[in-house]
LUMDOLO-192871 format. One record per residue (C-alpha): x, y, z; residue in three letters. Coordinates in steps of 0.02 Angstrom, whole numbers, plus 50000, padded with zeros to 5 digits. Layout:
<atoms>
XYZALA
...
</atoms>
This chain:
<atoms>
500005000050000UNK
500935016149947UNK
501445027950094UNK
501215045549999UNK
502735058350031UNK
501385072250062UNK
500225061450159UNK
501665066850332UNK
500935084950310UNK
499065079450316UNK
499575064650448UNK
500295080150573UNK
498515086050573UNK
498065069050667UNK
499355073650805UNK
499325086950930UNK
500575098950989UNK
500715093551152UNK
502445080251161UNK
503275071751331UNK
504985068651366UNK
505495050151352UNK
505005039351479UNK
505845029751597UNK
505625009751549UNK
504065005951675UNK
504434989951805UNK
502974979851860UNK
501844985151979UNK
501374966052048UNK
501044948751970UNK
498854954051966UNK
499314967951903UNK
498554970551717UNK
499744972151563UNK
499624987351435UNK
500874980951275UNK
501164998251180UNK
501484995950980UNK
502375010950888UNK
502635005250724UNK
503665014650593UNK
503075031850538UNK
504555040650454UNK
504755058450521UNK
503105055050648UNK
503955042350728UNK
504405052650889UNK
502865060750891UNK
501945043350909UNK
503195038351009UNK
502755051751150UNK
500975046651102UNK
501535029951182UNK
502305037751333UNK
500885046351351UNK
499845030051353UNK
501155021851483UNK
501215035251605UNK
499225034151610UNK
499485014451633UNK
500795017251763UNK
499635028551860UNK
498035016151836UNK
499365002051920UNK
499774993051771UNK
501214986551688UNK
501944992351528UNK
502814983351415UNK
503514994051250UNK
503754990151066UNK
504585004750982UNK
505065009150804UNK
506405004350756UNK
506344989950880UNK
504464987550836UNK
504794969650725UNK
503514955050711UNK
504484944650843UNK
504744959950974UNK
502794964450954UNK
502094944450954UNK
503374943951114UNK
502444960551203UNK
500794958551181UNK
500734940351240UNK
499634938751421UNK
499054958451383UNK
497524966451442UNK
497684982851322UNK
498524983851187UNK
498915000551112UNK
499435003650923UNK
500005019850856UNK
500645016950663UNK
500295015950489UNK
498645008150444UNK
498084998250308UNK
496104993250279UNK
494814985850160UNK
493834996750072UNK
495285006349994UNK
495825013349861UNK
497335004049827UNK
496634985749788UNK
494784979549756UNK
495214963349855UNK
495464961250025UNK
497034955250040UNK
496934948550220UNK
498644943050248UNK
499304961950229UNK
497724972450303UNK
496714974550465UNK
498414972650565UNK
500184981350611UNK
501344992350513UNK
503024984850581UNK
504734984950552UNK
505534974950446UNK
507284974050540UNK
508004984950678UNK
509194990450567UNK
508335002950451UNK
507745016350584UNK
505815021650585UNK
505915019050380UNK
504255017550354UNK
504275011850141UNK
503004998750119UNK
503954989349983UNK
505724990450089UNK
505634993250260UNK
503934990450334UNK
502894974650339UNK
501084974750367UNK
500624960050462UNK
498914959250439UNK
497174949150484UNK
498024931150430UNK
499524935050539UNK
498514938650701UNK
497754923650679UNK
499104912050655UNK
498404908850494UNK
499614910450368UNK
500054899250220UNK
501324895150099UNK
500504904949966UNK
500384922150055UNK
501974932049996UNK
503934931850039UNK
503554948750158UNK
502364939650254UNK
503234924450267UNK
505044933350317UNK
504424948550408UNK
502774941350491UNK
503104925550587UNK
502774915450407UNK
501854897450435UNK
502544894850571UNK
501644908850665UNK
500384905250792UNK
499634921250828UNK
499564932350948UNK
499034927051138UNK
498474943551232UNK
497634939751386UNK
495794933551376UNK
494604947651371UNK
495894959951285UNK
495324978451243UNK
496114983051084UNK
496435003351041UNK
496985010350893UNK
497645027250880UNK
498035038450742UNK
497725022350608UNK
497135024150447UNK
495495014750409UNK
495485007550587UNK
494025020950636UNK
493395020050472UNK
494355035350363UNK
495505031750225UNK
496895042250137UNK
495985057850082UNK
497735068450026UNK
496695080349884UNK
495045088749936UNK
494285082249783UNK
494655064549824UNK
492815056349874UNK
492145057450070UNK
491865039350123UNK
490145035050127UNK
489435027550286UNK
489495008550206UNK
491405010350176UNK
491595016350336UNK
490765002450427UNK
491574990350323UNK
493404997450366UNK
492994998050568UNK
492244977550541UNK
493574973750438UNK
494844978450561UNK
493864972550722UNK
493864956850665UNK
495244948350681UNK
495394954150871UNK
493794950650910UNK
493844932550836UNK
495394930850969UNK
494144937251098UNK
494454954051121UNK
492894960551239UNK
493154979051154UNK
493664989151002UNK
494215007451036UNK
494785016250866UNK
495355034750876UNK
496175048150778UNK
495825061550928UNK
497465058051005UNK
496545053851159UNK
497285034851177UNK
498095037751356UNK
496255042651396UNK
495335030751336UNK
496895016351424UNK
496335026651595UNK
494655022051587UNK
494535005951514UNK
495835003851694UNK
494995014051818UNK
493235008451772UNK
493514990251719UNK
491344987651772UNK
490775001651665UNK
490284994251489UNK
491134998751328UNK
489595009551273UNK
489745023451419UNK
491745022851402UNK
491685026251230UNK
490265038951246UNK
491525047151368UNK
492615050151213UNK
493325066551158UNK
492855062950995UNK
491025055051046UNK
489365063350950UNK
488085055250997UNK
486705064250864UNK
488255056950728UNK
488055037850792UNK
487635023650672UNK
487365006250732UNK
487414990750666UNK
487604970450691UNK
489334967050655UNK
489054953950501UNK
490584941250568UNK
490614940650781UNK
488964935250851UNK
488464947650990UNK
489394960950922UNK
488924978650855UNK
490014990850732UNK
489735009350774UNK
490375022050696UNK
490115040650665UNK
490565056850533UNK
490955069850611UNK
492275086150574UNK
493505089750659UNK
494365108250623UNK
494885113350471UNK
496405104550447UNK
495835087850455UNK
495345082150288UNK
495135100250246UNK
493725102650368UNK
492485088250286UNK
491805076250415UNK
492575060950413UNK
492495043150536UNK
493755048350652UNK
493135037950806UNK
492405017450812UNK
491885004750928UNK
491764985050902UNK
491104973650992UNK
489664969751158UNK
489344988551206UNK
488664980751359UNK
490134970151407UNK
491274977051533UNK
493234977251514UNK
493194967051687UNK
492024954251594UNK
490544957351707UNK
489214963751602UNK
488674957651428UNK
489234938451375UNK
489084926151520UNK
490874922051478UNK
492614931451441UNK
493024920851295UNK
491504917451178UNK
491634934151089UNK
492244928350943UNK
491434912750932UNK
490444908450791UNK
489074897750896UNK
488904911851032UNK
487154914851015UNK
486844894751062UNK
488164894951205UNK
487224909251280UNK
485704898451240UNK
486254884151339UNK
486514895851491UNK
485274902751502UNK
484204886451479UNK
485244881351648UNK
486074867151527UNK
487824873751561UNK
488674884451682UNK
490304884251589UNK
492274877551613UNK
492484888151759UNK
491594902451824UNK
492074915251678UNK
492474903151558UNK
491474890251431UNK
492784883951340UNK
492064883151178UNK
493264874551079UNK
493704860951198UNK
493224844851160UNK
491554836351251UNK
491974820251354UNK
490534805751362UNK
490134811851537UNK
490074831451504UNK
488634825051360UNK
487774814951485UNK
487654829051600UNK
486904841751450UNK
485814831351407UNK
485174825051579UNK
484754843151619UNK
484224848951461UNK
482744835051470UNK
482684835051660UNK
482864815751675UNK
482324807651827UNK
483564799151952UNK
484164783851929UNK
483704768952016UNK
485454759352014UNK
487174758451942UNK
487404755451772UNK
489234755751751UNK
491014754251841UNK
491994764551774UNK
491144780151827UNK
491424777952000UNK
491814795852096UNK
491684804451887UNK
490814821551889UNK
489354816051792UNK
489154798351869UNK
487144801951913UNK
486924810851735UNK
487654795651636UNK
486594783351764UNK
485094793851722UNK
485384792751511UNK
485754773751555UNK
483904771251630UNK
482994784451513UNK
483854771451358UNK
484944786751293UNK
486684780351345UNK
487264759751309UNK
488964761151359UNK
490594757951269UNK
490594739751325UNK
489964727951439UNK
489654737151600UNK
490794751051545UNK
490394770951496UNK
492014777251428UNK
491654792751543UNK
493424805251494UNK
493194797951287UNK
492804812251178UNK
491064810451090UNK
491274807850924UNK
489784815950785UNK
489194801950754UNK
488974796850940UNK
488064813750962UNK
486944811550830UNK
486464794750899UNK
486384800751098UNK
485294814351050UNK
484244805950908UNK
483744793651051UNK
483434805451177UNK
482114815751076UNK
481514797550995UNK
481654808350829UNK
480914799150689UNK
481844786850548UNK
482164793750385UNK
482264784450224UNK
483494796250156UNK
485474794450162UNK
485964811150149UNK
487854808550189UNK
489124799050081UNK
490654795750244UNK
489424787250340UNK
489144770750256UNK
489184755550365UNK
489334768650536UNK
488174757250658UNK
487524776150665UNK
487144780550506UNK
485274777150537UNK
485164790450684UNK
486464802350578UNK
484884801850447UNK
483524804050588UNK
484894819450635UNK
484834828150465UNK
483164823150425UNK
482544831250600UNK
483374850250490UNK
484744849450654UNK
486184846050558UNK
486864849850386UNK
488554839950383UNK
490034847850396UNK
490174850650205UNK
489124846850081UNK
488694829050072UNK
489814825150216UNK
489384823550379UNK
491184819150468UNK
490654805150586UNK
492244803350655UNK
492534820450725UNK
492674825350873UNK
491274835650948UNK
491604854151026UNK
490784862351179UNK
490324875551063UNK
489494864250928UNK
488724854551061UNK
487784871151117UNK
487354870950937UNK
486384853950929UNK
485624856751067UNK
484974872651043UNK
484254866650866UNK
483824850950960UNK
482564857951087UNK
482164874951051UNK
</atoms>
C-alpha cells in the first residue's frame, strides 16, 4: 500500500502539539497487576511524535497500576511485538494503517490488512517504505493463519507458517490510535478525492475489528483524537463500566452522529461508527469517521456485564452457548469461562443432556467405570431413560471424547426423533450410526460439515454441542 510523501503533512494534522519527554522503561507494579503492551510502528518523520503518544499512554497505565511493556520503532519487529503483547490486557497501536475498502486494491488482501505496520529489521530506523522497510502483518498473521502461498514479506517479516498468533490475555481491549481505516477514514490527501460514505466506513471499522475480536477481544476502541492515554485510563479505572458509556466518554464521541449496526462476522457484536469534522485541517474541514467501537457495548472490560463468559466473543456459535446458559444446561469450564473449543467428554454429554430434558434419578448403577466421575448420576440417568449403552459391557468410557456420530445417535434417542429413508451423507456408510445420523439431518438439526459430508468421526466441541442442542430443543 503506497505511503504518499505528502500524506506526513496531512498525517501532522492527526497529532497534537502537546509532546513528553521520554519515559523511563516502566517495572511491574505486581504479578495481578494488568498488562498494557504499547505498539509504535514505523512512521518516518512521525515516529517521535507517536512515540510520545506511547509515553503518554504508559504514564496513564503506570498511574492506573499497570504494567507496561514497549515496542518501539525501530525495535517495533514482528517477533518483538508477538513477544509484548502476549498475556496483555490493552494493547495500544500507534502506526501506519492499512484497511479494506481502499483505494489501493479491490480485494481484500487479508494477509497484509486489518493489522500492524512493523518493522522489517532493527536496522533501518523508523523507515516506514512499504515495499522496503515496513511489513504489514495483517488479519492472517494475528491469527496464526498464514500459508505458503501468502507472499515472501509475510512469510520473512511476519512470523511466516510457522506463526501462531498472537496470545493477549483473555478479554483483551484493543485501541487504535492515529490508524488509517481502523476508525473507518481512508487516505483523503486532495480535497477532491471522494468522502467515504457511511457503508465504507463500517466496512473498514468490521474489517479491522475482526480479527481481534475472533481472538476474543471484549472491546474495540479506534481513535484519531489523540486521546489513547484517555481512553487506556478508563478502560483501567472503570474496568465495570461497559464499553458503550466509556466510549461515549470520548473526546471525539457525537452522539446525534452515531450509526449502529450488527457486526456481520462476531455474534453479539455491534460496529458503530460516526462522521463527524473535526477543524479545518483535518481532511480540509469535511467530516470524516475519526472515532469506532467493536464489539458487546454492554460488556465490561472486567468481563462482568454483557456475555456470560470472557472468551465466547468471537465465537461463531455464541448465540447457542448463551442459549445453553441461560436454559440452565451449562454453567461453563469455570466460572468466567465456557471453553468453547474444547472437546466434550462422554460424561460432560451425559450431564447436558440430563439437564436439558430433566431426567429423573436413577434407580441403580449402570456402570464401573464412573465411579467418583463428575457426571456419574447424569450418565446413570441417560443409562435408565435408554439414551446412553455404554462403550462395552458394563463400561461408559466417561473422559472419551464424543465423536459426531455418537452425538447424533445420543441425541436422536433422547428426543426418539423419527427414521428417515433418506441417506443424505456419503462418509457414513456402514457407521452402526448412520441410521440416527439420517434421523439427525432429517430432524433440519444438522447439515454435515460440508456438503454431502457429515464427518462422523470428529470430534465434537463444547461450542457445537451448544449448537445441537439449541437446534435440538428449542
Amino acid at each position: 500500500m503506497p505511503i504518499r510523501a505528502r500524506a506526513l503533512t496531512l498525517l501532522i494534522a492527526l497529532i497534537t502539539a502537546t509532546t513528553v519527554s521520554v519515559a523511563v522503561p516502566v517495572a511491574p507494579v505486581s504479578a495481578a497487576a494488568p498488562k498494557v503492551a504499547i505498539i509504535v510502528g514505523p512512521v518516518g518523520s512521525l515516529s517521535d511524535t507517536y512515540r510520545s503518544f506511547g509515553n503518554q499512554v504508559a504514564n496513564a497505565a503506570t498511574a492506573a497500576g499497570a504494567t507496561v511493556v514497549k515496542a518501539y520503532s525501530p525495535n517495533a519487529t514482528w517477533a518483538n511485538v508477538k513477544a509484548a503483547v502476549d498475556g496483555a490486557n490493552i494493547i495500544v497501536y500507534f502506526g501506519h494503517g492499512n484497511g479494506f475498502p481502499s483505494p489501493y486494491s479491490s480485494t481484500e488482501n487479508i494477509d497484509r490488512v486489518n493489522g500492524w505496520g512493523l518493522n522489517r529489521t532493527t536496522s533501518n530506523g523508523d523507515g516506514d517504505a512499504w515495499t522496503s522497510t515496513l511489513a504489514y502483518c495483517g488479519e492472517r498473521v494475528l491469527l496464526g493463519n498464514l500459508t505458503s502461498a501468502d507472499d515472501s514479506v509475510r512469510q520473512n517479516y511476519c512470523g511466516g507458517t510457522a506463526n501462531d498468533g498472537i496470545t493477549p490475555a483473555p478479554g483483551f481491549t484493543m485501541i487504535y490510535a492515529q490508524a488509517h481505516y481502523a476508525p473507518g477514514f481512508g487516505e483523503r490527501y486532495l480535497e477532491s478525492d471522494p468522502l467515504p460514505t457511511l457503508t465504507e466506513g463500517q466496512q473498514r471499522v468490521r474489517n479491522y475489528s475482526y480479527p481481534v475480536l475472533r481472538l476474543g477481544a471484549r472491546g474495540y476502541i479506534a481513535t484519531a483524537y489523540g486521546d489513547a492515554e484517555d481512553i487506556v485510563r478508563r478502560v483501567l479505572t472503570q474496568p465495570s463500566a461497559t464499553y458503550g458509556d466509556i466510549f461515549r466518554q470520548g473526546e471525539g464521541y457525537a452522539s446525534a452522529a452515531l450509526k449502529v449496526m450488527a457486526h456481520p462476522d462476531i455474534a453479539g457484536a455491534e460496529v458503530w461508527v460516526q462522521k463527524t469534522a473535526q477543524g479545518s485541517s483535518m481532511h480540509f474541514g469535511d467530516p470524516d469517521y475519526w472515532y469506532a467501537f467493536a464489539g458487546d457495548p454492554t460488556q465490561t472490560p472486567d468481563g462482568t456485564g454483557g456475555a456470560p463468559f470472557n472468551d465466547i466473543a468471537g465465537s461463531s456459535f455464541y448465540e447457542h452457548i448463551v442459549w445453553l446458559v441461560e436454559e440452565g444446561i451449562s454453567t461453563g469450564c469455570s466460572a468466567t469461562s465456557f471453553c468453547p473449543r474444547a472437546t466434550v467428554t462422554r460424561a460432560q454429554m451425559a450431564s447436558f443432556i440430563s439437564r436439558a430434558l430433566d431426567l429423573p434419578a436413577a434407580t441403580q448403577d449402570y456402570f464401573t467405570d464412573d465411579d467418583g466421575v463428575t457426571g456419574e448420576s447424569a450418565i446413570n440417568r441417560l443409562a435408565e431413560a435408554g439414551i446412553a449403552q455404554g462403550c462395552g459391557a458394563d463400561v461408559y468410557c466417561p473422559t472419551a471424547p464424543v465423536a459426531r456420530a455418537q452425538m447424533a445417535s445420543f441425541i436422536s434417542r433422547a428426543l426418539d426423533l423419527p427414521a428417515n429413508a433418506t441417506n443424505f451423507f456419503t462418509d457414513d456408510e456402514g457407521s452402526i450410526h448412520e441410521p440416527d445420523i439420517n434421523r439427525f439431518a432429517g430432524a433440519g438439526i444438522t447439515s454435515g460439515c460440508v456438503a454431502g459430508l457429515f464427518c462422523p468421526s470428529q470430534t465434537v466441541t463444547r461450542e457445537q454441542m451448544a449448537a445441537f442442542l439449541h437446534r435440538a430443543l428449542d
